[in-house]
C-alpha positions as a printed NumPy array, in Angstrom:
array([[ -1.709, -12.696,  24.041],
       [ -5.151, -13.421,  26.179],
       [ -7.253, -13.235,  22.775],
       [ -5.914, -15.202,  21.143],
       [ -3.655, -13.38 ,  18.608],
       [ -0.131, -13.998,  17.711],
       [  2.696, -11.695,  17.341],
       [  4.202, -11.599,  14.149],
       [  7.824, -11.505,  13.536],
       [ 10.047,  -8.793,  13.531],
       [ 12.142,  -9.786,  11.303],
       [ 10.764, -10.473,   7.27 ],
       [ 13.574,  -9.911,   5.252],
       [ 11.597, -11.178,   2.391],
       [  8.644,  -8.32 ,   2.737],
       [  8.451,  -6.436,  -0.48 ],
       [  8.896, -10.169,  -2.381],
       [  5.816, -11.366,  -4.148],
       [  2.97 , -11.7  ,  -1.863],
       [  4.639,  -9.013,   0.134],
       [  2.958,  -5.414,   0.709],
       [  5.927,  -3.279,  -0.609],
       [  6.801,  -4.551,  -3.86 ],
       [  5.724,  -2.244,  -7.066],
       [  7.187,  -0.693, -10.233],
       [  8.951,   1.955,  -9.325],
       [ 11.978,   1.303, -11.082],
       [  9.616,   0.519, -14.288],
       [ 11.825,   2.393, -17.065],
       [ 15.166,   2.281, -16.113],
       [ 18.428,   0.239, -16.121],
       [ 20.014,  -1.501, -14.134],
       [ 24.197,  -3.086, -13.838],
       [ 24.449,  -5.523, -10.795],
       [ 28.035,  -6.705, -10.419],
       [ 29.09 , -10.284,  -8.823],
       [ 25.277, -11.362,  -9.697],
       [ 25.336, -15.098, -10.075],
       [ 26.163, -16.196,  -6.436],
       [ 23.849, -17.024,  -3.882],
       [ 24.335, -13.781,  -2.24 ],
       [ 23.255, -10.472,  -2.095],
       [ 23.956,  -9.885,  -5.988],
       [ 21.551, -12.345,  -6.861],
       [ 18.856, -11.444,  -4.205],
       [ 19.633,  -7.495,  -5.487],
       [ 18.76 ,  -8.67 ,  -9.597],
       [ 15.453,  -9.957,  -8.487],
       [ 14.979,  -7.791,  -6.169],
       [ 15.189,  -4.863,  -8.95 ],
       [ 13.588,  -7.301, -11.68 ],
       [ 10.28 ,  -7.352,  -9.448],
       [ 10.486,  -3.268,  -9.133],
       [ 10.116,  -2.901, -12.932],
       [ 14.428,  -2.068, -13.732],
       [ 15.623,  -3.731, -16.941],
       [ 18.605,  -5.211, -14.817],
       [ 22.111,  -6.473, -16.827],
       [ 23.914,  -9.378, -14.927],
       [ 27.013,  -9.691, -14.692],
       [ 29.574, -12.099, -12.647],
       [ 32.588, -14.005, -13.147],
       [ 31.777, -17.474, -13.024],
       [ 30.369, -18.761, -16.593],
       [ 28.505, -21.784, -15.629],
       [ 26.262, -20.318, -12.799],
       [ 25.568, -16.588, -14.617],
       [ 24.691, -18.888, -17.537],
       [ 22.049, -20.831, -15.578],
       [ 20.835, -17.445, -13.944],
       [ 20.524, -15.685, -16.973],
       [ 18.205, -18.895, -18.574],
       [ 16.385, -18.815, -15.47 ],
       [ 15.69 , -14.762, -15.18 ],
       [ 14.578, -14.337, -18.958],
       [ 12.223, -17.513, -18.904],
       [ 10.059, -15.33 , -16.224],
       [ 11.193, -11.265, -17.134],
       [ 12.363, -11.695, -20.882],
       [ 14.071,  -9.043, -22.726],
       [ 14.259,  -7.488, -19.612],
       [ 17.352,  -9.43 , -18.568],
       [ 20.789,  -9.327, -20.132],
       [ 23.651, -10.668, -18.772],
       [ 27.884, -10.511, -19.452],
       [ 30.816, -12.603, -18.352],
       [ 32.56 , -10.007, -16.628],
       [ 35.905,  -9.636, -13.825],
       [ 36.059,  -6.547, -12.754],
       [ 39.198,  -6.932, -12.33 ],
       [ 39.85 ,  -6.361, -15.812],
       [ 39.512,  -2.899, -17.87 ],
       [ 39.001,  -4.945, -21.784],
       [ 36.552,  -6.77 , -19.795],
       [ 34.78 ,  -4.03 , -18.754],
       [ 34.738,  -1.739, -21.792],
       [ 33.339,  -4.875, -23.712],
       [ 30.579,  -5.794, -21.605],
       [ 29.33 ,  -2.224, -21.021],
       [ 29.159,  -1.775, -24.997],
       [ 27.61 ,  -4.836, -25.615],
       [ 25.072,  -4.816, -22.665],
       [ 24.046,  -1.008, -23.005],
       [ 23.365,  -2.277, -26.714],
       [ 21.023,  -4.974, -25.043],
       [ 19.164,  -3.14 , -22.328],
       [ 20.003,   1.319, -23.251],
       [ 22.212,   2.809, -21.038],
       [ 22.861,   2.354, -17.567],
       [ 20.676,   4.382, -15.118],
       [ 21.66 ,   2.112, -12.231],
       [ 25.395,   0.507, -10.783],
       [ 25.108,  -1.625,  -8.193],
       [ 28.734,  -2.653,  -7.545],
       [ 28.483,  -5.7  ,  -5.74 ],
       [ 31.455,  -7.856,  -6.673],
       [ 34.286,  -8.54 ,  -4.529],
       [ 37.464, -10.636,  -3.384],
       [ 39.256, -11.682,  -0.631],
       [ 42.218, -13.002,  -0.184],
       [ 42.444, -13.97 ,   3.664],
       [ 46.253, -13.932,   5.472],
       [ 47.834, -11.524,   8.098],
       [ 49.495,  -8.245,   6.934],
       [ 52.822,  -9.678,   7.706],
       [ 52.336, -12.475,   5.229],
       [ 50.218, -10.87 ,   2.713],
       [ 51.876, -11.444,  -0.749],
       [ 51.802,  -8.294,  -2.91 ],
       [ 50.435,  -9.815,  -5.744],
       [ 47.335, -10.37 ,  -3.85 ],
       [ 47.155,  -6.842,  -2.379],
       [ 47.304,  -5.88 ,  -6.144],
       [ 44.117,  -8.809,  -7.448],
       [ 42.049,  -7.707,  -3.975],
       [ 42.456,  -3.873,  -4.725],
       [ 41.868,  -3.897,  -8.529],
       [ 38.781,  -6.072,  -8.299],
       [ 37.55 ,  -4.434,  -4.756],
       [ 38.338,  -0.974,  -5.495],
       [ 39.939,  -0.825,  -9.367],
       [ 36.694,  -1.888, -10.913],
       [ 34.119,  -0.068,  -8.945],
       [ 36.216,   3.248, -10.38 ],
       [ 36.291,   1.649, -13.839],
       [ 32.419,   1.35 , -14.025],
       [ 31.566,   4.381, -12.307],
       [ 33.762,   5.768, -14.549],
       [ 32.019,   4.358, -17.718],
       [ 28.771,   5.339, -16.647],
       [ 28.829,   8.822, -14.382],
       [ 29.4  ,  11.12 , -17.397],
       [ 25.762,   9.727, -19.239],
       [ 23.909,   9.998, -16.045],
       [ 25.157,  13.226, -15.121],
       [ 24.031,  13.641, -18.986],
       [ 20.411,  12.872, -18.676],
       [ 20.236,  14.235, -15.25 ],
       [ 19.415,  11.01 , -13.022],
       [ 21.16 ,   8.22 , -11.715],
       [ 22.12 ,   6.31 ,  -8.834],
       [ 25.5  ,   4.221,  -7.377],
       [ 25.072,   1.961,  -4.56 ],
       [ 28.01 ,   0.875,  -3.892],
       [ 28.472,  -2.431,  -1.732],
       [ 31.395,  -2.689,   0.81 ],
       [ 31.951,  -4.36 ,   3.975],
       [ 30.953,  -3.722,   7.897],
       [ 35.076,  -4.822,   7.804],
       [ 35.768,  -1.065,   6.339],
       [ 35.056,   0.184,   9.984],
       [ 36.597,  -2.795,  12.309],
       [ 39.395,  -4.558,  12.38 ],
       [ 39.627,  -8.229,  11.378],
       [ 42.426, -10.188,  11.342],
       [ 43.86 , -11.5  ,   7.804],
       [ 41.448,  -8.889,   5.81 ],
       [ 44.115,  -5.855,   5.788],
       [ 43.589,  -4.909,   2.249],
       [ 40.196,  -6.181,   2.24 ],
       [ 39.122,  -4.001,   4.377],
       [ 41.23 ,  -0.893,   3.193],
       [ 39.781,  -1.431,  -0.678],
       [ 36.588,  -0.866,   1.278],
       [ 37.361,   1.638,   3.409],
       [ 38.405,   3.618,   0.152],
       [ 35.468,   2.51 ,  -1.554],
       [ 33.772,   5.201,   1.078],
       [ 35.747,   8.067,   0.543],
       [ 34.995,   7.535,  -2.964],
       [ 31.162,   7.393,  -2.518],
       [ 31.427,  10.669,  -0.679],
       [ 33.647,  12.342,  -3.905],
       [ 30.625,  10.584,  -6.333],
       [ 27.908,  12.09 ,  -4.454],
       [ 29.601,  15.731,  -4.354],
       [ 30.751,  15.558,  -8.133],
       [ 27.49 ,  14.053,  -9.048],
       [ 24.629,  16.154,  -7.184],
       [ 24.368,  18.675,  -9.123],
       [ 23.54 ,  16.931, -12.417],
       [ 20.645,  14.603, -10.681],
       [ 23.063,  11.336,  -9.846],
       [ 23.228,  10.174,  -6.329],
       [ 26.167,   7.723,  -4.912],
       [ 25.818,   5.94 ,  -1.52 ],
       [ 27.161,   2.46 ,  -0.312],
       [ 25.833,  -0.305,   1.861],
       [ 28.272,  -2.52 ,   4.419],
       [ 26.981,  -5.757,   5.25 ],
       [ 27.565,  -7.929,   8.112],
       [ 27.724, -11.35 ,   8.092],
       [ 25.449, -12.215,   5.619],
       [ 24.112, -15.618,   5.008],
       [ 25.601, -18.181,   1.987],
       [ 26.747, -21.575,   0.902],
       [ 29.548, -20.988,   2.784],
       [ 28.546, -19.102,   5.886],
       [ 25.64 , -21.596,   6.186],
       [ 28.399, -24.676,   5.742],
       [ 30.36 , -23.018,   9.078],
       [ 27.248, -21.649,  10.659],
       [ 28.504, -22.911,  14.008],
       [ 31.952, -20.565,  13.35 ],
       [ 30.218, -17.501,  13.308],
       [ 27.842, -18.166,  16.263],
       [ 29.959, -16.253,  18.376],
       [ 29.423, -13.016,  16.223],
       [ 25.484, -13.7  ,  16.005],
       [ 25.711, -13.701,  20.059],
       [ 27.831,  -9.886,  19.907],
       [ 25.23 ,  -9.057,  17.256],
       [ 21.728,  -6.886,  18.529],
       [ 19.895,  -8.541,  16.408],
       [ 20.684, -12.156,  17.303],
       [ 21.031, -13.396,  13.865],
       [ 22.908, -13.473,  10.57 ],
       [ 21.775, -11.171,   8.051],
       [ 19.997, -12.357,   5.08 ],
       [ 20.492, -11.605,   1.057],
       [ 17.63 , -10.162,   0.986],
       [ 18.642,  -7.745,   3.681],
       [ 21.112,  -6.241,   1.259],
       [ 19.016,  -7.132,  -1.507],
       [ 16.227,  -4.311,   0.289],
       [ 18.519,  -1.666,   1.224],
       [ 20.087,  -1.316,  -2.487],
       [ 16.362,  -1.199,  -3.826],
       [ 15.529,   1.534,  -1.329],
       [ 18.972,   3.483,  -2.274],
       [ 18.413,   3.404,  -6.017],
       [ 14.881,   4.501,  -6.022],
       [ 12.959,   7.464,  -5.608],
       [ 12.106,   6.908,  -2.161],
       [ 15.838,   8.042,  -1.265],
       [ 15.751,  11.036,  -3.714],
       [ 17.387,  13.004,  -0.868],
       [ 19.94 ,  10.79 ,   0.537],
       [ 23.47 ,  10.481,  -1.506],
       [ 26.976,  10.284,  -0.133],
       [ 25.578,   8.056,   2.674],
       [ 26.779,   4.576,   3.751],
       [ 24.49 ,   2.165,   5.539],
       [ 25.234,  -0.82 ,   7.627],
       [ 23.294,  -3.295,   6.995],
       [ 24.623,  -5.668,  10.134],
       [ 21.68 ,  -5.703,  12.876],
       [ 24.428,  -3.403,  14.994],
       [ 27.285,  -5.804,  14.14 ],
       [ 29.157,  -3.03 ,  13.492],
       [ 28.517,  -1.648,  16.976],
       [ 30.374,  -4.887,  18.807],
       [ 33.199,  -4.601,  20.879],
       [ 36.603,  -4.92 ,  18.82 ]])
């Protein structure tokens, strides 16, 4: 620009972290369940996303050795605010133990962010059925489980919101992720039956389907997925934080209106030509 001033970026996936303009405490009082917490993904970027906006947030993931080192890391900076569980969703005694012990930690669940997920990657005419049983009961099985556990106290006490997170996949087809993407192509239709069984009694259910969505991994093959960044409107891979916004948006007040909704969060990758 002639005087001088620079434009500044469309893109900050990071507004609303500290320093940013949007953060706050709206979500000062309740609780909050995040599954498949401990990666470097969106579950992670979605527990400190809610930690900063006041929730009392329960972590939960599979993998002992990282949810341990999150959970030290959380309650040195948000204390008693942070609980955590070994959990696979994939398992009901897992999942009536860790929602007894961590609603004895934190009070009960206001919040379910269902964010954990498998896949096992081979065509449909290989696919063994053992692993269209694991990628269904973890991908679909457990989100039912814990909305399950938790619906009836929300509907209860009159408030509470589901964000459940699927896949851009649930609307496209991609080779070797048949039942991947049918666990979360159901996971919609049972968003829509949440919302409708839940509205009247103050709970709201909605989903969000990432894209491609930066991580250890996707970073590792970057150059892989440059051909999807190039059929993407948005030129770029989406960040954790990306996810990490739209679940804090869904589960707050701000959305009070909005329930039985699913929303891409892709930049348009969803839109590309099959």
């Amino acid at each position: 620009m002639g005087d001088g001033r620079r434009l500044q970026p469309a893109h900050r996936a990071d507004a609303g972290w500290p320093g940013g303009p949007r953060v706050s405490q709206r979500l000062a009082g309740r609780v909050a369940l995040v599954t498949g917490a401990a990666g470097d993904g969106a579950g992670q970027a979605t527990v400190r996303r809610l930690l900063r906006e006041g929730a009392a947030v329960a972590v939960t993931d599979v993998h002992e050795r990282r949810t341990s080192e999150l959970l030290q890391e959380l309650r040195a900076e948000h204390g008693d605010r942070v609980a955590g569980a070994l959990l696979d969703v994939g398992s009901r005694e897992q999942i009536d133990g860790a929602l007894e012990r961590l609603v004895g930690e934190l009070g009960a669940i206001d919040i379910l962010v269902n964010n954990a997920a498998l896949n096992v990657l081979e065509p449909v005419s290989r696919y063994r059925f053992e692993d269209w049983d694991t990628v269904m009961e973890a991908d679909l099985g457990g989100c039912f489980r814990l909305i399950r556990h938790v619906l009836p106290g929300m509907m209860e006490r009159g408030w509470g919101s589901i964000v459940n997170v699927t896949s851009v996949a649930a609307f496209i087809g991609n080779a070797r992720e048949g039942p991947y993407a049918a666990a979360k192509a159901a996971l919609h239709s049972l968003t829509r039956s949440v919302a409708v069984e839940g509205g009247p009694h103050g709970v709201r259910c909605n989903a969000v389907a990432p894209g491609i969505i930066k991580s250890k991994f996707v970073t590792k093959y970057e150059e892989s997925f440059q051909p999807e960044v190039e059929r993407t409107p948005m030129r770029r891979l989406g960040e954790p934080e990306d996810v990490a916004n739209a679940v804090a948006f869904l589960v707050s007040e701000e959305s009070s209106f909005i329930t039985g909704e699913v929303l891409n969060v892709s930049g348009g990758w969803y839109m590309r030509a099959g």
